[in-house]
C-alpha positions as CSV (number, residue, x, y, z in Angstrom):
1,X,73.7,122.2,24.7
2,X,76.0,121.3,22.0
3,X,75.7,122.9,18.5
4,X,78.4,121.8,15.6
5,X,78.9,122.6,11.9
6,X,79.2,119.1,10.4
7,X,80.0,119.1,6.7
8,X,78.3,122.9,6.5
9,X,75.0,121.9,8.2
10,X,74.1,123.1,11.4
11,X,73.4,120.4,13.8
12,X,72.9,119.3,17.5
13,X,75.2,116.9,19.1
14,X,73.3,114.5,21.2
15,X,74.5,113.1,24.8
16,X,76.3,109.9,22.7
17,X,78.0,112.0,20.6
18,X,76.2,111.7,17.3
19,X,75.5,115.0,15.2
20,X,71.5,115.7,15.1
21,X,70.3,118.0,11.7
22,X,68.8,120.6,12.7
23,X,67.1,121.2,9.5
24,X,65.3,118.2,9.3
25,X,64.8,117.7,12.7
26,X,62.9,121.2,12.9
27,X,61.4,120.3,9.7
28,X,62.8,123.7,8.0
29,X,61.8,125.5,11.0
30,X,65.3,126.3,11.2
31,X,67.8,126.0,8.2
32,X,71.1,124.3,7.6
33,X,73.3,127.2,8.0
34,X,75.5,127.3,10.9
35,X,76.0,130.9,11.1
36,X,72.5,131.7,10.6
37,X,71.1,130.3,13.7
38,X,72.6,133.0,15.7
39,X,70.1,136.0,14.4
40,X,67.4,133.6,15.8
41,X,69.0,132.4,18.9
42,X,66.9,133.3,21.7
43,X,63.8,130.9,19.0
44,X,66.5,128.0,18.5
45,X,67.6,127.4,22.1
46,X,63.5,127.2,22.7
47,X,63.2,125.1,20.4
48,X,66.5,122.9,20.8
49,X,65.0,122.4,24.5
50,X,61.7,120.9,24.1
51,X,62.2,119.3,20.7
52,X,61.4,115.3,20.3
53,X,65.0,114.8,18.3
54,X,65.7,111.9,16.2
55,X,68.5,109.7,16.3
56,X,71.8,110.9,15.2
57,X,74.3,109.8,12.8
58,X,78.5,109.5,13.4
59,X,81.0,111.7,12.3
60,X,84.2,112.0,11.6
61,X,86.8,115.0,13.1
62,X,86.9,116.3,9.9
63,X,83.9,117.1,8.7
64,X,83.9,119.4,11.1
65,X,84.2,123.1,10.4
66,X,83.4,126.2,12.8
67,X,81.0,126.7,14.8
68,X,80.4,130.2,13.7
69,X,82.0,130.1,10.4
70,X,81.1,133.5,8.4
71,X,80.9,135.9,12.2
72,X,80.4,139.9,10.4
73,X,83.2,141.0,13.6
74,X,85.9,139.1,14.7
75,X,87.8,140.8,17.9
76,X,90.8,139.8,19.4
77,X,92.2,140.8,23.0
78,X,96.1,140.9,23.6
79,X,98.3,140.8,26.7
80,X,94.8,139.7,28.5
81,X,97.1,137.5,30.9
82,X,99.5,139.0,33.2
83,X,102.3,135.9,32.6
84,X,101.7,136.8,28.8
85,X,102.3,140.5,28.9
86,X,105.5,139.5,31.2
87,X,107.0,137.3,28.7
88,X,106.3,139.5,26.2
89,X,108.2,142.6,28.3
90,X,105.3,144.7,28.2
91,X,103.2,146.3,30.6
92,X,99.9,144.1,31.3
93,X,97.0,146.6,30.6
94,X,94.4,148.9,32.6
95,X,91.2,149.9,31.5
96,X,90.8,148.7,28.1
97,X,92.9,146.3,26.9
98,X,94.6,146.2,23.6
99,X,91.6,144.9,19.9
100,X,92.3,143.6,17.1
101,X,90.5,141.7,14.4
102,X,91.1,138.5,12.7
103,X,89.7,139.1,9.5
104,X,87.2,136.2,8.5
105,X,88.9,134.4,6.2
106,X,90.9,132.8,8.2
107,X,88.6,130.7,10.0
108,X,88.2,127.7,9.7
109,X,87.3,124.3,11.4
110,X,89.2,122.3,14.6
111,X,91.1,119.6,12.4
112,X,92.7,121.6,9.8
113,X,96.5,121.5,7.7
114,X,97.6,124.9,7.5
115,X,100.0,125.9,5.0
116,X,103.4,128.1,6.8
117,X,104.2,131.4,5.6
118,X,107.3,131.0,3.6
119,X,109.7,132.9,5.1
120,X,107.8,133.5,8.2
121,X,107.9,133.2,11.8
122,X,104.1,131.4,12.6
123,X,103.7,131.6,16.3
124,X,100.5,129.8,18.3
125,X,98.4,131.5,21.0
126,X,95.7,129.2,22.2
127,X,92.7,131.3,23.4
128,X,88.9,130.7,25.0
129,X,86.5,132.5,22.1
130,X,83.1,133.4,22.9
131,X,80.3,133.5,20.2
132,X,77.6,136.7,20.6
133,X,74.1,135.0,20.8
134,X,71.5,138.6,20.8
135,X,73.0,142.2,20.0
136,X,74.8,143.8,22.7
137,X,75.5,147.9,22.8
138,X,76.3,149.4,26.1
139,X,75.6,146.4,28.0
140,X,77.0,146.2,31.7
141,X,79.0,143.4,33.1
142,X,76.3,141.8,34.6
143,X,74.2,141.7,31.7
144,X,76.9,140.2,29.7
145,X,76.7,136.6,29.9
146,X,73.1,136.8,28.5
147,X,74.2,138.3,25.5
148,X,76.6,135.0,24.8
149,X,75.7,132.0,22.3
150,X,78.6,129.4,23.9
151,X,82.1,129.4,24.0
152,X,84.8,127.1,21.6
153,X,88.1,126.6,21.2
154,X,90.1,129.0,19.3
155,X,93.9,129.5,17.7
156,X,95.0,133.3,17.1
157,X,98.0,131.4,15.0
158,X,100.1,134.2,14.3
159,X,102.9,135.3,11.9
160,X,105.5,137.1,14.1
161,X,107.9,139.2,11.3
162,X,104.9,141.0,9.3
163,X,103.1,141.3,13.0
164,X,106.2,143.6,14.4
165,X,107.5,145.0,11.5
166,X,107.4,148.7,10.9
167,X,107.0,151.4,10.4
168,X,103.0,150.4,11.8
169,X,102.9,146.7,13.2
170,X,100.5,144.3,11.1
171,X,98.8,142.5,13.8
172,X,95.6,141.7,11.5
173,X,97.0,140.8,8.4
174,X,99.4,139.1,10.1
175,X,97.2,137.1,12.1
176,X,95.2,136.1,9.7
177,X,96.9,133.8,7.0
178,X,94.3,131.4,5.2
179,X,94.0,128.9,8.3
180,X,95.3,131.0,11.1
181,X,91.7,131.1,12.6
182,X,90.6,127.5,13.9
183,X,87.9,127.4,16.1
184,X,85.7,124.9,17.5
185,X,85.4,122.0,17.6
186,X,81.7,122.9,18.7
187,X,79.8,125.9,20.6
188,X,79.1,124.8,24.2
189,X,76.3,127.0,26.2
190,X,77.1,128.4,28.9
191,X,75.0,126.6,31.0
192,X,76.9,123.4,30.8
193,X,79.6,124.7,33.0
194,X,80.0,125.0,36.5
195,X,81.9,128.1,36.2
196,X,81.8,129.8,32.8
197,X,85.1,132.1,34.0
198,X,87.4,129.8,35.3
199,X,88.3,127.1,33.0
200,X,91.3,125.5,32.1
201,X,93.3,125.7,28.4
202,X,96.0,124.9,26.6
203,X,98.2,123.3,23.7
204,X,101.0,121.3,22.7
205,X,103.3,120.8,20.0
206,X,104.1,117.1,18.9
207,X,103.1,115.9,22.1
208,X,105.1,118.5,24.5
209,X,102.9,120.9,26.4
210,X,103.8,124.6,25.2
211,X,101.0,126.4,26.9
212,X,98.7,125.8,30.2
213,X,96.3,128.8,31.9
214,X,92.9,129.2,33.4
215,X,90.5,131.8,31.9
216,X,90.2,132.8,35.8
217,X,93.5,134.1,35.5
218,X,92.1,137.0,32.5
219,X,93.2,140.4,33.2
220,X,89.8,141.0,31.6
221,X,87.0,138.4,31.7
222,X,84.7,138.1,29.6
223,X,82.0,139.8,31.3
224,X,84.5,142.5,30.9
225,X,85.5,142.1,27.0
226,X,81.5,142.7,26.6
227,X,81.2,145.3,28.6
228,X,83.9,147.3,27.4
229,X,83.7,146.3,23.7
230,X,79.9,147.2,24.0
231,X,80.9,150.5,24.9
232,X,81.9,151.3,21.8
233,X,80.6,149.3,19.1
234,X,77.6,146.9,18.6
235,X,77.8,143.2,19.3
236,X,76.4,141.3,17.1
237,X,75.2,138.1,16.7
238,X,77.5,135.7,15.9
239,X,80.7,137.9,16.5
240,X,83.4,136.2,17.8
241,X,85.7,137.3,20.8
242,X,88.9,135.9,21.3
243,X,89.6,136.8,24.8
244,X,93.8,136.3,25.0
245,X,96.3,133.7,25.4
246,X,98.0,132.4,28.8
247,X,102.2,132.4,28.7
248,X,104.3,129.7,26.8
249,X,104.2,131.6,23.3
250,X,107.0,130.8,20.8
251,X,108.1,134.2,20.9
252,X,108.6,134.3,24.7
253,X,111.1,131.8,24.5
254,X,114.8,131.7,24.9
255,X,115.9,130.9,22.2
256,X,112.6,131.4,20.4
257,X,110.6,128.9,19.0
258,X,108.1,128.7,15.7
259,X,105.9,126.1,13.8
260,X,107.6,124.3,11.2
261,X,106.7,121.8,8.8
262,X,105.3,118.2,10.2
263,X,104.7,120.2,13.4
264,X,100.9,119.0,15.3
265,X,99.6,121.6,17.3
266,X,96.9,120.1,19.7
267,X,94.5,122.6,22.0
268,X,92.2,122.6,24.6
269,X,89.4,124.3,26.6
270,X,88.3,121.9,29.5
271,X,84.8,120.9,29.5
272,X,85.0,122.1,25.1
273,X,86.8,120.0,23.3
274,X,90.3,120.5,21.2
275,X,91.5,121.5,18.2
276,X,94.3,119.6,15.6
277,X,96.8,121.6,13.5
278,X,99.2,120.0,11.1
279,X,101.5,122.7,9.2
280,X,102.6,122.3,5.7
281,X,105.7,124.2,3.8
């Protein structure tokens, strides 16, 4: 199953790719709010499987927005890939790896023009993100995957200077610039995969791959992330996880590279979909 945010309404794309309202479709049963659905999941996905749907109408990229656009916790995993943690020069993790946040703001929808920090040095990290679909405190990992909604496409875009700089690095604030958050450009179950832990991702920049992994490659999968996250705080749902980004960061780079103006960032998850970034001076 397939669920989108198309102009702000919660819908259900259909196997031809049309968008399916979900509010009228359930006839109010369920409202038009995308990030609602997830405090009823375990009612919608009954639903969304035996419902008699009516046909769907187009849309366009851009009406797009995310799939879980207003989540109450948004964490972020670092150095989750041991070719990122190299090219950074740090160690790669054990036992719990490094959490931030991305505070909410930021996120927005997979076909987006993002506006560069003047002055900055906006860096891209292309990452799997998994939506919570039912609370999840002290879960193990292999209870885990039933606590997950689907997974999306996501961008930590991040703004290198104000993320290092001292005397305490700013990797929140500095990773979440209005726009620096696209996710999308749907919700996929987890069901529709043959292997929910091994897919592929990347990005590319005007054309020229920057970035390529598989989520197989995670130093913590997401089974993992839950578990360990779970530990210590209460999932909730509708959270978002971004799980960590493969190698090929601008940053890692000799000499190093950032987003500038005209710039199209382009990412992937297979068996998702992709996201479109244009930046803007």
């Amino acid at each position: 199953m397939r669920i989108a945010n198309v102009s702000g309404r919660l819908a259900l794309l259909a196997p031809d790719g049309t968008a399916v309202d979900v509010e009228r479709a359930s006839g109010g049963l369920f409202g038009a709010d995308p990030q609602a659905v997830y405090a009823r999941w375990g009612a919608f996905r009954e639903w969304a499987a035996h419902a008699d749907l009516p046909a769907g109408t187009a849309f366009a990229p851009g009406d797009l927005g995310s799939p879980a656009p207003a989540p109450r916790q948004v964490l972020a995993i670092g150095l989750n890939y041991r070719d990122h943690a190299a090219e950074a020069g740090l160690t790669a993790p054990e036992g719990v790896p490094p959490v931030f946040t991305k505070f909410p703001t930021s996120i927005t929808g997979p076909v987006t023009e993002v506006r560069l920090p003047e002055g900055g040095h906006t860096d891209w990290e292309v990452e799997l993100v998994a939506v919570i679909g039912t609370e999840a405190h002290r879960v193990t990992e292999g209870e885990a995957w039933r606590h997950v909604a689907g997974l999306a496409v996501g961008q930590d875009l991040s703004e290198r200077l104000a993320q290092l700089a001292g005397p305490v690095p700013q990797f929140s604030l500095a990773k979440s610039h209005q726009g620096f958050s696209p996710v999308g450009p749907w919700l996929v179950t987890p069901d529709e995969f043959a292997d929910p832990d091994d897919l592929e991702l990347g990005c590319a920049i005007n054309g020229e791959e920057v970035q390529k992994g598989r989520t197989g490659d995670l130093l913590f999968p997401l089974p993992a992330l839950i578990a360990r996250l779970s530990a210590v705080l209460t999932l909730l749902p509708g959270d978002l996880i971004f799980t960590g980004t493969p190698a090929g960061v601008g940053m890692g780079r000799s000499p190093q590279r950032f987003l500038v103006p005209g710039d199209e960032l382009v990412s992937y998850v297979e068996g998702i979909g992709e996201l479109r970034q244009t930046f803007t001076g």
